[in-house]
Structures are given as C-alpha cells and as structure tokens.
C-alpha positions in Angstrom: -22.3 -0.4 27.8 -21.9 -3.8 28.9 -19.4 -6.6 29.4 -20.7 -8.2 26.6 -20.5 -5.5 24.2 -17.1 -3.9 25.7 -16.0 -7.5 24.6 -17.9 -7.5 20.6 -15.8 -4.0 20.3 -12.6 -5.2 21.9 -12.8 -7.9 19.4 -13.5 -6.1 16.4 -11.2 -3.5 16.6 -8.2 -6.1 17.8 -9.3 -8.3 14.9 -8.8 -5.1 12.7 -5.7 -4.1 13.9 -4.5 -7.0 13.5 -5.4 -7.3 10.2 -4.3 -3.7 9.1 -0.8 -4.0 10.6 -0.1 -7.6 9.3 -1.1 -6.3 5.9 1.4 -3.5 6.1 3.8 -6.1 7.7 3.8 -7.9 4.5 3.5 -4.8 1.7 6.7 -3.0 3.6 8.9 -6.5 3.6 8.8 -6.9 0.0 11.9 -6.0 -1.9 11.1 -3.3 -4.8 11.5 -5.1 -8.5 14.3 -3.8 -10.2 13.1 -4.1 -13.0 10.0 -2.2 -12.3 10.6 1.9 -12.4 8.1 4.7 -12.5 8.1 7.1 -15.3 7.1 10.7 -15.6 4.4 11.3 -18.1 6.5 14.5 -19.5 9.1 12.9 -20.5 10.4 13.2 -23.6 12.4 11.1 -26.6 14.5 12.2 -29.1 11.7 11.4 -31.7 9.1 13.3 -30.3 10.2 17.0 -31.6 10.2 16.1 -35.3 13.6 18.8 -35.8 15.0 16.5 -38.5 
C-alpha cells in the first residue's frame, strides 16, 4: 500500500475511534434518572386476578 493510503486509513479509523470512544465518553458520564426505572413485563397488580 502506499504512504498515501497508509495515511486515508490511519485517518479514518482514528477519526472513528475517536468518535466511538467520545460517544461512550458521554453515554457512561450521565447520571441515571431517578425517576426513570425499568419494569418487568410479568409483573403483576393486585387487580389483575379478579379473586374478589
């Protein structure tokens, strides 16, 4: 290969890196919402066995 494409690749795949670890950078930093909560989609309520 030659200087010129050793230097297109080195590029690219710095300029993804890059971009790839300051993305997951920024996702990881974030505090988790309090407010936000997964739920399980067997849960169940008191109203859902209809024993009255």
């Amino acid at each position: 290969m030659t200087i010129g494409g050793w230097i297109v690749m080195s590029l690219s795949v710095g300029f993804v890196s890059l971009l790839f670890g300051s993305t997951l950078y920024m996702i990881l930093r974030q505090k988790p919402d309090p407010t936000e909560h997964m739920h399980s989609t067997m849960e169940e309520t008191p109203d859902m066995h209809g024993d009255d």
